[in-house]
N, CA, C and O atoms as a Maestro MAE file, in Angstrom:
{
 s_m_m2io_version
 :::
 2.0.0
}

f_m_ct {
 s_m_title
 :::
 protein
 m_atom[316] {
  # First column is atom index #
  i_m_mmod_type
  r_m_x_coord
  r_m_y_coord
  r_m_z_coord
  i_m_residue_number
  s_m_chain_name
  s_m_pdb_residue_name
  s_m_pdb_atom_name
  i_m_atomic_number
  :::
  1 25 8.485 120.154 -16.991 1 A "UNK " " N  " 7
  2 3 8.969 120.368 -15.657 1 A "UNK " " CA " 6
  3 2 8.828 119.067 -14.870 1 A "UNK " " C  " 6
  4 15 7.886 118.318 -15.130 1 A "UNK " " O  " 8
  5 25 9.958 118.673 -13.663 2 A "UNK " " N  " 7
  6 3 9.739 117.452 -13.044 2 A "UNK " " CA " 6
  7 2 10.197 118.358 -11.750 2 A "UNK " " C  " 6
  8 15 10.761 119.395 -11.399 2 A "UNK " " O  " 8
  9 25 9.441 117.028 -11.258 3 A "UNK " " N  " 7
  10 3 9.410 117.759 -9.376 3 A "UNK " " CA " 6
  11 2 10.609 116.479 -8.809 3 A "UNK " " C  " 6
  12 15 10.059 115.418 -9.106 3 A "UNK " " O  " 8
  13 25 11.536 116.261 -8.352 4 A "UNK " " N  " 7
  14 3 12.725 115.238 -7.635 4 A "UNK " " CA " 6
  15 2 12.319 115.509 -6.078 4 A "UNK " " C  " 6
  16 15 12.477 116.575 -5.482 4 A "UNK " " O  " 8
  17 25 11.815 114.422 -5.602 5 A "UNK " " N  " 7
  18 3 11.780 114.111 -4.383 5 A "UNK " " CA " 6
  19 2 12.885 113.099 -3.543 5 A "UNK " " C  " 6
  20 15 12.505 111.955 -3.294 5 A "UNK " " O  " 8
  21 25 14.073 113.472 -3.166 6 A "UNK " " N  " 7
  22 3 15.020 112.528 -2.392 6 A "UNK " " CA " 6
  23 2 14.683 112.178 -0.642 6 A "UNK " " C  " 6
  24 15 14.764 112.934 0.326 6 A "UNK " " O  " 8
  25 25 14.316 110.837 -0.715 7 A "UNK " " N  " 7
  26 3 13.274 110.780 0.341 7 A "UNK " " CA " 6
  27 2 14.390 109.596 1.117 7 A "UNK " " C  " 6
  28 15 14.856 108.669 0.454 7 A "UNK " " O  " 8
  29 25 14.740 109.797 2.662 8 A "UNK " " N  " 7
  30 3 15.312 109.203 3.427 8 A "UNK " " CA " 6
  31 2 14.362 108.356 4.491 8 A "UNK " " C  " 6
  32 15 13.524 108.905 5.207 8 A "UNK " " O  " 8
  33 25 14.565 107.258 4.483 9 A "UNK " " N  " 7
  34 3 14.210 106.355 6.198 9 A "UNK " " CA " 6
  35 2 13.337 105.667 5.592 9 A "UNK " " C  " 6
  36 15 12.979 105.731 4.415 9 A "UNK " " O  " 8
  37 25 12.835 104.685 6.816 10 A "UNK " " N  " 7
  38 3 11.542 104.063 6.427 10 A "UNK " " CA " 6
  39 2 9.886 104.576 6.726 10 A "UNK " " C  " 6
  40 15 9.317 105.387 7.458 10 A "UNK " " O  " 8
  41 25 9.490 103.494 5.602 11 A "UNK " " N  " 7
  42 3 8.428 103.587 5.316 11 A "UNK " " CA " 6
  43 2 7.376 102.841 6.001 11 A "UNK " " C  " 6
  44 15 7.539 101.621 5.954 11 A "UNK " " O  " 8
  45 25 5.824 103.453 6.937 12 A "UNK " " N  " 7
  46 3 5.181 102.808 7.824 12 A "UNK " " CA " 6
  47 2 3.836 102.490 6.502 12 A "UNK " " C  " 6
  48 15 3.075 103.452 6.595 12 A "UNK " " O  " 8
  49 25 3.574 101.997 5.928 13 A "UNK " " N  " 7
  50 3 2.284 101.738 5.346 13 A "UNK " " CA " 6
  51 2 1.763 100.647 6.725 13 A "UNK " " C  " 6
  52 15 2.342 99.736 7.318 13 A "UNK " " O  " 8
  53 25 0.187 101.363 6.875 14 A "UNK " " N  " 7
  54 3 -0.824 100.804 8.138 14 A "UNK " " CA " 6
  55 2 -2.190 100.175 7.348 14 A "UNK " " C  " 6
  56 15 -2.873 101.063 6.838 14 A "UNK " " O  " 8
  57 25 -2.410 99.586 7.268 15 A "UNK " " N  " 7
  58 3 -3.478 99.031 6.624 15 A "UNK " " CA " 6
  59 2 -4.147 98.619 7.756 15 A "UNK " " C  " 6
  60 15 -3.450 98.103 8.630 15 A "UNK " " O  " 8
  61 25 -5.985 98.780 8.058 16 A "UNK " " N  " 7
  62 3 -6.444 98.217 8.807 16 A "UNK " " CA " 6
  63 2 -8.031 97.664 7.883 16 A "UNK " " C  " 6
  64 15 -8.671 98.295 7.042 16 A "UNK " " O  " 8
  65 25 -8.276 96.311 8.433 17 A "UNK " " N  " 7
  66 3 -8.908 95.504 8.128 17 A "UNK " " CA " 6
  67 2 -9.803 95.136 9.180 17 A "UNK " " C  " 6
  68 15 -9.122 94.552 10.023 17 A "UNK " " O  " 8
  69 25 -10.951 95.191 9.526 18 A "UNK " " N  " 7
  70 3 -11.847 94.985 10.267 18 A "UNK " " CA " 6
  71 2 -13.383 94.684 9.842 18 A "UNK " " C  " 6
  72 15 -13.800 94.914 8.707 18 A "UNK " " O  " 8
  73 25 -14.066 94.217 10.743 19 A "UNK " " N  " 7
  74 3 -15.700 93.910 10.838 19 A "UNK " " CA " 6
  75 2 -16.390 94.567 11.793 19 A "UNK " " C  " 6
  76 15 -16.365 94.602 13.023 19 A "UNK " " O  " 8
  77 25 -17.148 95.190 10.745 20 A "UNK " " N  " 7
  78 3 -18.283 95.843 12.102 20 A "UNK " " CA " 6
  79 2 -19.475 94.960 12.848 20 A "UNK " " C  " 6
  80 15 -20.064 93.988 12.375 20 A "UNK " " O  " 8
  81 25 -19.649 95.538 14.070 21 A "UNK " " N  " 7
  82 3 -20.371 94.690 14.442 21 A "UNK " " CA " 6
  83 2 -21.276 95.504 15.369 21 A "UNK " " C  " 6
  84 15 -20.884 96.582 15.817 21 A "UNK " " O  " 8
  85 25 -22.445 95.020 15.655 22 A "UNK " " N  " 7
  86 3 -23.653 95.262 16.501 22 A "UNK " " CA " 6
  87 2 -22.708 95.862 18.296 22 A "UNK " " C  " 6
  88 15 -21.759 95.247 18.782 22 A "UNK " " O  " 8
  89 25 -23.233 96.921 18.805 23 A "UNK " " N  " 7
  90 3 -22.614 97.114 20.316 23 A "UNK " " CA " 6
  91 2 -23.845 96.124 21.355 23 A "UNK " " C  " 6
  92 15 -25.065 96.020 21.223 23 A "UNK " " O  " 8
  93 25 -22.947 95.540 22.327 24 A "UNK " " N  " 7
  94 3 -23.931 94.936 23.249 24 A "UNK " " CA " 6
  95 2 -23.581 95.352 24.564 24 A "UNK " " C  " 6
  96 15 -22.420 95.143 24.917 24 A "UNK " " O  " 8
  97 25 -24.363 95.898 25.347 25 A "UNK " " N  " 7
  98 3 -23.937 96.033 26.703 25 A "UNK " " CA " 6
  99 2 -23.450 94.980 27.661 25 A "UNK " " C  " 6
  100 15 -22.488 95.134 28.414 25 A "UNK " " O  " 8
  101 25 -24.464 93.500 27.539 26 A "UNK " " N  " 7
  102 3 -23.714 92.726 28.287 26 A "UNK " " CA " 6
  103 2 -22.397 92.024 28.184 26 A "UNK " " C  " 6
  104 15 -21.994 91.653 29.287 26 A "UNK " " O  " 8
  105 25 -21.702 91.766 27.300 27 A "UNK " " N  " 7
  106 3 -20.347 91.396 27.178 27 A "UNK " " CA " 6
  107 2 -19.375 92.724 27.363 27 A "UNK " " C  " 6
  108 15 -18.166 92.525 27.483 27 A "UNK " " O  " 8
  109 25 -19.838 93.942 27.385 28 A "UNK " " N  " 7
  110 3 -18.842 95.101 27.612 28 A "UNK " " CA " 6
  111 2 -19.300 95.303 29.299 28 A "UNK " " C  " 6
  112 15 -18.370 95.761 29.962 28 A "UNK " " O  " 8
  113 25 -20.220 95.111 29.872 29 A "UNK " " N  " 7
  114 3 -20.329 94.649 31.168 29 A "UNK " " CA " 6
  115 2 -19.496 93.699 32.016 29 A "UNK " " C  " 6
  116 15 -18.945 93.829 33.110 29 A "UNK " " O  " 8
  117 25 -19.589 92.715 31.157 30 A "UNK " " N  " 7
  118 3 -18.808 91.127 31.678 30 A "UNK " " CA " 6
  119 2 -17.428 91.707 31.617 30 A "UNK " " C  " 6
  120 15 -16.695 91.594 32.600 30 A "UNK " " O  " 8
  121 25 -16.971 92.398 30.396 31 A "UNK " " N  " 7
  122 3 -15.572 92.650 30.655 31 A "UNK " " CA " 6
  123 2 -14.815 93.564 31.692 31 A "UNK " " C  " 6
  124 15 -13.807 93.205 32.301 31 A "UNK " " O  " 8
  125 25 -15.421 94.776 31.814 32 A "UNK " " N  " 7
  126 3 -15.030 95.665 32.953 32 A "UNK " " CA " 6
  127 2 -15.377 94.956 34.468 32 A "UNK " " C  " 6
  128 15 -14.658 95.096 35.456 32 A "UNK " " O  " 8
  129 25 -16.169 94.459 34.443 33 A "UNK " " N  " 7
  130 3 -16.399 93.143 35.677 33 A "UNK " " CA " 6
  131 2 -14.981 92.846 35.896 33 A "UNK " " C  " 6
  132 15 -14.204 93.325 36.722 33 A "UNK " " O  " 8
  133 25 -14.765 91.788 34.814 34 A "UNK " " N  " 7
  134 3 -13.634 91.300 35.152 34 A "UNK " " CA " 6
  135 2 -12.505 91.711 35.245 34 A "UNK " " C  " 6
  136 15 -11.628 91.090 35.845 34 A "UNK " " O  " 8
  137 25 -12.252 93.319 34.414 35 A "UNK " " N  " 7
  138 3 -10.871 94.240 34.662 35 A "UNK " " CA " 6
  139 2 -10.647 94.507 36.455 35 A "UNK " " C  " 6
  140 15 -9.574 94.485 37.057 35 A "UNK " " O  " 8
  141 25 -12.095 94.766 37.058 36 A "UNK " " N  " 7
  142 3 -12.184 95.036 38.106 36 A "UNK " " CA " 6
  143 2 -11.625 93.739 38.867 36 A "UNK " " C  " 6
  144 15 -10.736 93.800 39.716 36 A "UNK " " O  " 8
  145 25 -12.205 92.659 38.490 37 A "UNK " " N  " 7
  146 3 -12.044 91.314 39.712 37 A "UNK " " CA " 6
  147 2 -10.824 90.959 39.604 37 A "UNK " " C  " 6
  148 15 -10.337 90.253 40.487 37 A "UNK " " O  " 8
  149 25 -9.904 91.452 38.273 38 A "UNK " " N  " 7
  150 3 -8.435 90.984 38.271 38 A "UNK " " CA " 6
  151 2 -7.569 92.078 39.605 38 A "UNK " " C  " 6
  152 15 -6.734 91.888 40.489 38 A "UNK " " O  " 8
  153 25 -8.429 93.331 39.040 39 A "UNK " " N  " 7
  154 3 -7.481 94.302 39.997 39 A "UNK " " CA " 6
  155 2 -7.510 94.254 41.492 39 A "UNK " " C  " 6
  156 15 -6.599 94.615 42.238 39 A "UNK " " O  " 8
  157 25 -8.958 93.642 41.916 40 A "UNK " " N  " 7
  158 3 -9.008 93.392 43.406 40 A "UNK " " CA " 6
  159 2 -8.158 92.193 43.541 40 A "UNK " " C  " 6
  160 15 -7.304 92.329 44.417 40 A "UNK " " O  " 8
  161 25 -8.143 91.051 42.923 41 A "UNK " " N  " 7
  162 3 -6.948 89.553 42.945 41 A "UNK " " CA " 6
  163 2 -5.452 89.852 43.199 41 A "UNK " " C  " 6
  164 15 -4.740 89.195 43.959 41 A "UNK " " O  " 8
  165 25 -5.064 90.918 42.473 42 A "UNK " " N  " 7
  166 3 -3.852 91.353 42.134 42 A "UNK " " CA " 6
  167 2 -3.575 92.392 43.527 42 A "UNK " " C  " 6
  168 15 -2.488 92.299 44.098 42 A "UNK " " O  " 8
  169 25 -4.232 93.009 43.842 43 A "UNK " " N  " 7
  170 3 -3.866 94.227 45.470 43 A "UNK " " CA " 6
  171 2 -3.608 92.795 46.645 43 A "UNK " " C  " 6
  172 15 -2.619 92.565 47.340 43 A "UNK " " O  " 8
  173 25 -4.852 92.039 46.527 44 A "UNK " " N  " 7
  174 3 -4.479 90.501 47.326 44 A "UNK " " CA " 6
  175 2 -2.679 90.133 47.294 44 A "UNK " " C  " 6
  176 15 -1.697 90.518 47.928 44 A "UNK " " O  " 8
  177 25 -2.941 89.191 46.189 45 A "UNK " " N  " 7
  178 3 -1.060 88.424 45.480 45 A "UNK " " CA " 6
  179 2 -0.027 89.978 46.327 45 A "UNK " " C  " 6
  180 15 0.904 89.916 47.130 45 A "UNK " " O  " 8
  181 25 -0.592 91.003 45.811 46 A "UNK " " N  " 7
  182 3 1.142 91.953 45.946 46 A "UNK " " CA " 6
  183 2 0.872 92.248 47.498 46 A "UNK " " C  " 6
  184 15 1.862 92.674 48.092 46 A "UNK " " O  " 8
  185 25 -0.115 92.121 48.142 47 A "UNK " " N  " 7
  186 3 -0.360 91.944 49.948 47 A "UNK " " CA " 6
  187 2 0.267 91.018 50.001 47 A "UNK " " C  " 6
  188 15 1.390 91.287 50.428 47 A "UNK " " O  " 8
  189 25 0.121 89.943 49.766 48 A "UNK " " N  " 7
  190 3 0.778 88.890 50.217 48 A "UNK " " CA " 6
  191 2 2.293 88.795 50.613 48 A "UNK " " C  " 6
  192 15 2.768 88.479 51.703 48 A "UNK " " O  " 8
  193 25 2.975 89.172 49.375 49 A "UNK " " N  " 7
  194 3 4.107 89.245 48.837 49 A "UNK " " CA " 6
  195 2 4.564 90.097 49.501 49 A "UNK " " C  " 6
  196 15 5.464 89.828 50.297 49 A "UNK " " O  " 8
  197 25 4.029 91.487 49.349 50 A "UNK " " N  " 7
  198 3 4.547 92.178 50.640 50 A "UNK " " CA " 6
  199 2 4.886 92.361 52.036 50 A "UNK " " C  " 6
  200 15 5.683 93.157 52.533 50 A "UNK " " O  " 8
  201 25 4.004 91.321 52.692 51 A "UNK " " N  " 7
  202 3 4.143 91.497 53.901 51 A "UNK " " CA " 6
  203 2 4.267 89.486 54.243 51 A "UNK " " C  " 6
  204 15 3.824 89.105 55.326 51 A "UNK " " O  " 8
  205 25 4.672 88.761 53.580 52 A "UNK " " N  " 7
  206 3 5.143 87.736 54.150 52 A "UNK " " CA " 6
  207 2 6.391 86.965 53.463 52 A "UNK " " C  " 6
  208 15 7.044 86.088 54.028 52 A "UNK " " O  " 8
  209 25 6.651 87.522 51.923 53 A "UNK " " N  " 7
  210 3 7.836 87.079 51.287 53 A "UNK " " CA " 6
  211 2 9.212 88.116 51.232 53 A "UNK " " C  " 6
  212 15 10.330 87.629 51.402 53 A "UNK " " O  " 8
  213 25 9.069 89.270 51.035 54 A "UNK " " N  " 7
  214 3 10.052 90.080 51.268 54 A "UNK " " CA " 6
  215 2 10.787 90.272 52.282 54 A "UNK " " C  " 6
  216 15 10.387 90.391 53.440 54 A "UNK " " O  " 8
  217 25 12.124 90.320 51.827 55 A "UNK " " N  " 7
  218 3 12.776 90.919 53.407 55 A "UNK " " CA " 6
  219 2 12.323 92.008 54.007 55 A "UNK " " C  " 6
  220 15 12.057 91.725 55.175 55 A "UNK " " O  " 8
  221 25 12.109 93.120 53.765 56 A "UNK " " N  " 7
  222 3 11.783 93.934 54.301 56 A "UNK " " CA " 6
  223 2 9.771 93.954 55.209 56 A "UNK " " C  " 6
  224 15 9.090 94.909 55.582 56 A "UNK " " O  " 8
  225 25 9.592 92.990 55.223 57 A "UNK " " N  " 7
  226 3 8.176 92.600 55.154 57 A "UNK " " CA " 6
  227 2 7.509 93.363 56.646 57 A "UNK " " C  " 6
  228 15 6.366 93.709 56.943 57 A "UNK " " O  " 8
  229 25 8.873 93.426 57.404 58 A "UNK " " N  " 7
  230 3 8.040 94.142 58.955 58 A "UNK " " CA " 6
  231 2 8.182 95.967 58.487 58 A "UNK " " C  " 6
  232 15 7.291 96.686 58.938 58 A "UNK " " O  " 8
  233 25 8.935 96.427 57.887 59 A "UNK " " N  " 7
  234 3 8.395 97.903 57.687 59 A "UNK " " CA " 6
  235 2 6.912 97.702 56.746 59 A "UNK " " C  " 6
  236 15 5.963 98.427 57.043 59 A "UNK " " O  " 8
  237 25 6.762 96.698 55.614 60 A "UNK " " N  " 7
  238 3 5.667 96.889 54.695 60 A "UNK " " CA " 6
  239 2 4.467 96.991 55.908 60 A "UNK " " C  " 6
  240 15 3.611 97.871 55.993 60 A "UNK " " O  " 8
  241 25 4.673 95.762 56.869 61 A "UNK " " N  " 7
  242 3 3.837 95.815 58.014 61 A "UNK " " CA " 6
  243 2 3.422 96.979 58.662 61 A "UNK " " C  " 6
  244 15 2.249 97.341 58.575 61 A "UNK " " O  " 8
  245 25 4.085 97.480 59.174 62 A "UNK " " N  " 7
  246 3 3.874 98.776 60.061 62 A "UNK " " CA " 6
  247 2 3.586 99.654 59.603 62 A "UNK " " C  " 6
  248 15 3.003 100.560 60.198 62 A "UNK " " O  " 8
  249 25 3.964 99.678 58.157 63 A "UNK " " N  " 7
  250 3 3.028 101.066 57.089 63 A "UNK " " CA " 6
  251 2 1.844 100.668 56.407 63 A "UNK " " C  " 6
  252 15 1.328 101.537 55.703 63 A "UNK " " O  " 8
  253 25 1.167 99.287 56.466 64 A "UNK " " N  " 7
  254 3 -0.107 99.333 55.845 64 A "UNK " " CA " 6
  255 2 -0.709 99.188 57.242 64 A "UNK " " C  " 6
  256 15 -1.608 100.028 57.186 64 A "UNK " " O  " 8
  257 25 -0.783 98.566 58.635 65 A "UNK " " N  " 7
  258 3 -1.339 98.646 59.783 65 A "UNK " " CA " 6
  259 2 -0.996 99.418 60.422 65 A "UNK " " C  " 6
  260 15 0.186 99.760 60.401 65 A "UNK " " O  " 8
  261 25 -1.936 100.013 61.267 66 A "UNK " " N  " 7
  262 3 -1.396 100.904 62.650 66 A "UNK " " CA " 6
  263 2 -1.807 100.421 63.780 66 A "UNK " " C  " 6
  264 15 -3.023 100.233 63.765 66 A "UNK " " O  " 8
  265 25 -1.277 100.131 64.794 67 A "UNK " " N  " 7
  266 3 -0.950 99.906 65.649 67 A "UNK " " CA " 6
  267 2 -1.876 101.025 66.962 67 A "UNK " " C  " 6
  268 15 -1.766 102.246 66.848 67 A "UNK " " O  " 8
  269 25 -2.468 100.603 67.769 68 A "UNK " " N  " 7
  270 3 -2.848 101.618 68.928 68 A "UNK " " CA " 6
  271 2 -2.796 100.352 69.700 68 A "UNK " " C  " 6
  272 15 -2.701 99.141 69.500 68 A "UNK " " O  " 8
  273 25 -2.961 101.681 71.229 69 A "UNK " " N  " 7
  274 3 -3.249 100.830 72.996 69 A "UNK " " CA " 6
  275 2 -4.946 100.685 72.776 69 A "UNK " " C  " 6
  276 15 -5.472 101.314 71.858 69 A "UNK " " O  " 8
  277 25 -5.558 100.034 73.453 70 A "UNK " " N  " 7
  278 3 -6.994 99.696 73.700 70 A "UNK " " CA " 6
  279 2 -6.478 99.909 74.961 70 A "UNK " " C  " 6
  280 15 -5.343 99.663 75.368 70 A "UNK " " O  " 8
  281 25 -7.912 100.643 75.844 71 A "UNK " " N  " 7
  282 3 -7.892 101.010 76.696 71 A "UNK " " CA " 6
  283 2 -8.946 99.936 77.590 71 A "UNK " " C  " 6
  284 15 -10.119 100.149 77.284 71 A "UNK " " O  " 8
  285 25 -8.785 98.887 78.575 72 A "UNK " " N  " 7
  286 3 -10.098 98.396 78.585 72 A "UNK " " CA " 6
  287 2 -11.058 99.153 79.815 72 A "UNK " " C  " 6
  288 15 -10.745 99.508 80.951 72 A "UNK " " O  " 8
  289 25 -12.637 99.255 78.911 73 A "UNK " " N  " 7
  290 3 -13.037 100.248 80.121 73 A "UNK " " CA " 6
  291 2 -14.173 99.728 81.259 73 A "UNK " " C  " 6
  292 15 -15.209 99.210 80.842 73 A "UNK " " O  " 8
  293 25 -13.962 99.870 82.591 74 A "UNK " " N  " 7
  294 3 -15.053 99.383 83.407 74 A "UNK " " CA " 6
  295 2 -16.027 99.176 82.999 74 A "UNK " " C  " 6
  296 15 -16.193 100.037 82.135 74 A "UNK " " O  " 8
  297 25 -17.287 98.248 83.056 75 A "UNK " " N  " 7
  298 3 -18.486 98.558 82.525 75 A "UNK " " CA " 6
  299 2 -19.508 99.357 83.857 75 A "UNK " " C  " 6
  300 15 -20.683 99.714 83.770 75 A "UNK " " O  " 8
  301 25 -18.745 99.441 84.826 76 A "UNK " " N  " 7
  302 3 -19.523 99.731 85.852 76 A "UNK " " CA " 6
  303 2 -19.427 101.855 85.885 76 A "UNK " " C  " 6
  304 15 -20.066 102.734 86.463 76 A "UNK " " O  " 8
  305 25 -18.419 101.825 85.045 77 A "UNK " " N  " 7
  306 3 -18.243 103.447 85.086 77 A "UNK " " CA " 6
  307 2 -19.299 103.980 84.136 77 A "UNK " " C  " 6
  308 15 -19.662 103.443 83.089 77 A "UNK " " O  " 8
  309 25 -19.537 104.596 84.419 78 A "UNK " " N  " 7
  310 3 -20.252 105.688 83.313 78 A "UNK " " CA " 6
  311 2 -19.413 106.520 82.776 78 A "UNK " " C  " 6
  312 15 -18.539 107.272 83.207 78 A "UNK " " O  " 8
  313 25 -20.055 106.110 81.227 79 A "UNK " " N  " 7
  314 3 -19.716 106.665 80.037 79 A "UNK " " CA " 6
  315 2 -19.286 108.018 80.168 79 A "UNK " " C  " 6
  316 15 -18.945 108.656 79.172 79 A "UNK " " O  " 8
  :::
 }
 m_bond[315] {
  # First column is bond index #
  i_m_from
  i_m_to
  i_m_order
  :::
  1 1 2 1
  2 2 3 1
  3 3 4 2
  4 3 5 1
  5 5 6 1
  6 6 7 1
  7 7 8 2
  8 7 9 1
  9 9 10 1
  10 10 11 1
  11 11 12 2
  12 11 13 1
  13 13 14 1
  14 14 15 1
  15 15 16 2
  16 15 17 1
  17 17 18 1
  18 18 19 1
  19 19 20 2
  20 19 21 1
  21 21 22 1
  22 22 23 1
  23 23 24 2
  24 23 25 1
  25 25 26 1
  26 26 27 1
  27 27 28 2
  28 27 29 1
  29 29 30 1
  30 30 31 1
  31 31 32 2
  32 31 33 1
  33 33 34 1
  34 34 35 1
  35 35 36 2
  36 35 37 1
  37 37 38 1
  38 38 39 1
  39 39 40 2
  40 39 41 1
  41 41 42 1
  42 42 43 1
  43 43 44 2
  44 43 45 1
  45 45 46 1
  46 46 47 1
  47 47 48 2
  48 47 49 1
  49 49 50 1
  50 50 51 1
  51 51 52 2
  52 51 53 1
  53 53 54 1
  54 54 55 1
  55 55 56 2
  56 55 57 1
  57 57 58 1
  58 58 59 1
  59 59 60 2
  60 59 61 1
  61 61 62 1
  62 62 63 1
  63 63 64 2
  64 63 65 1
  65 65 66 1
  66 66 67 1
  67 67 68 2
  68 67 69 1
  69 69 70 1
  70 70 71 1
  71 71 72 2
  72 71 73 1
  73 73 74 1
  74 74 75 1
  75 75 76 2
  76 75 77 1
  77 77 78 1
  78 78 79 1
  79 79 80 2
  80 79 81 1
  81 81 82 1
  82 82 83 1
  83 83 84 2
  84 83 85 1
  85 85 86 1
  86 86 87 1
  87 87 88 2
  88 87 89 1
  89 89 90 1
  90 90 91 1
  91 91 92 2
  92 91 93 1
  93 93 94 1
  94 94 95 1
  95 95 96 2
  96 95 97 1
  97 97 98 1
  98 98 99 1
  99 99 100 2
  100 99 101 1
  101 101 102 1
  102 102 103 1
  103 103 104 2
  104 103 105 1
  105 105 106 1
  106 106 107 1
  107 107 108 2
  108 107 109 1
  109 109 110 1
  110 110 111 1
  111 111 112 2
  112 111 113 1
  113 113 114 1
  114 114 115 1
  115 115 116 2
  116 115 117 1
  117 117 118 1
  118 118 119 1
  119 119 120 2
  120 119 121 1
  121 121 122 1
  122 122 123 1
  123 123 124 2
  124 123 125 1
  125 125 126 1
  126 126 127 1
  127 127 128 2
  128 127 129 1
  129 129 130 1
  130 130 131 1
  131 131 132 2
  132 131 133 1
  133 133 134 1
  134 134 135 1
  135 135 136 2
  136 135 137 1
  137 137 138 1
  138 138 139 1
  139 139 140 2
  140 139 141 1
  141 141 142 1
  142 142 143 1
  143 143 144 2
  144 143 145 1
  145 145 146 1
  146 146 147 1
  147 147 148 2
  148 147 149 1
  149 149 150 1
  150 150 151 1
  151 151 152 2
  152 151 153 1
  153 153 154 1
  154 154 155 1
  155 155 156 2
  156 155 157 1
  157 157 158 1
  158 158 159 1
  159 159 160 2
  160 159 161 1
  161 161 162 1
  162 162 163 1
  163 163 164 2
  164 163 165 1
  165 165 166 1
  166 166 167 1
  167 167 168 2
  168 167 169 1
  169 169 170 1
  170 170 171 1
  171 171 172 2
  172 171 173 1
  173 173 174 1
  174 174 175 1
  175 175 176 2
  176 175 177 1
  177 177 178 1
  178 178 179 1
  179 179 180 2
  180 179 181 1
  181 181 182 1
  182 182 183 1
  183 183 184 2
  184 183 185 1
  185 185 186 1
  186 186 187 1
  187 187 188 2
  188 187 189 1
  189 189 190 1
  190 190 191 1
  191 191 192 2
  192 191 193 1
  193 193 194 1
  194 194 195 1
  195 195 196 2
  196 195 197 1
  197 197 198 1
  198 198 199 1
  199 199 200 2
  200 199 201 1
  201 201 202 1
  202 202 203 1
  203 203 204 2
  204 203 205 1
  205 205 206 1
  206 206 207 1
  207 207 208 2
  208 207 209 1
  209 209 210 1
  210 210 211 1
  211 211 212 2
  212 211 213 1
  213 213 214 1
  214 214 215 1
  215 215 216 2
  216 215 217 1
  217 217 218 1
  218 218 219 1
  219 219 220 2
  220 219 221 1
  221 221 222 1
  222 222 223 1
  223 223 224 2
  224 223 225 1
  225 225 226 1
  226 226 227 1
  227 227 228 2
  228 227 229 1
  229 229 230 1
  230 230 231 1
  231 231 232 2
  232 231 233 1
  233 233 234 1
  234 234 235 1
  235 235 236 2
  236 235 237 1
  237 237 238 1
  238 238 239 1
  239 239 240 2
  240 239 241 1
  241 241 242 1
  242 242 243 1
  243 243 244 2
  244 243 245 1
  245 245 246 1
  246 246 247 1
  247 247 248 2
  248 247 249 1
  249 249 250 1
  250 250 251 1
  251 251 252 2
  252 251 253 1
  253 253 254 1
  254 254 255 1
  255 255 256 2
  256 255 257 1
  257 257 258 1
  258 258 259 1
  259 259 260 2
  260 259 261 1
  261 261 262 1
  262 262 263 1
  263 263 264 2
  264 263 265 1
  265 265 266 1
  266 266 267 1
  267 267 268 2
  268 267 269 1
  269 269 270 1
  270 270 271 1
  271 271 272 2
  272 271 273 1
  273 273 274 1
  274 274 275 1
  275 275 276 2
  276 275 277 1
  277 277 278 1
  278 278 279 1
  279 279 280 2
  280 279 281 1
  281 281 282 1
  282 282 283 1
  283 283 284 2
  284 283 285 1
  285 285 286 1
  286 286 287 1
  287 287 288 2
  288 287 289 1
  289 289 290 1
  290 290 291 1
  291 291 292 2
  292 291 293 1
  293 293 294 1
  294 294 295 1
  295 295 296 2
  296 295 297 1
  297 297 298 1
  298 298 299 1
  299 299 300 2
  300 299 301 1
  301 301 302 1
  302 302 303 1
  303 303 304 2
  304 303 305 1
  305 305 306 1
  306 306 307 1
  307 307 308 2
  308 307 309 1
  309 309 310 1
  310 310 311 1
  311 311 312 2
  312 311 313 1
  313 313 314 1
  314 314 315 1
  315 315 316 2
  :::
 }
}
């Protein structure tokens, strides 16, 4: 008896090759550090961009600031 397998498409062979290694907290520290210090850099740059290179830069304005009256108050009145 034979078994016929007619087999269509391609083929993914994955081979993975690696080294294990010791876990250290401080370099997995240092790195999320720095995921963080890129993401605060980056809200900066697209502020920027937003509200002084774009055309549209006075609506970006008026929707990240708000705007109020200050009232100025006597100092002689009571609170």
């Amino acid at each position: 008896k034979r078994t016929l397998l007619k087999v269509f498409g391609i083929r993914f062979d994955i081979i993975v090759k690696s080294l294990a290694r010791k876990f250290d907290i401080i370099p997995t520290l240092t790195a999320i550090g720095s995921g963080v210090g890129i993401f605060g850099v980056a809200t900066v740059v697209c502020d920027l961009v937003l509200l002084y290179l774009l055309p549209k830069r006075e609506f970006y304005k008026n929707m990240k600031f708000k705007y109020t009256d200050t009232e100025v108050q006597n100092p002689d009145s009571e609170a």
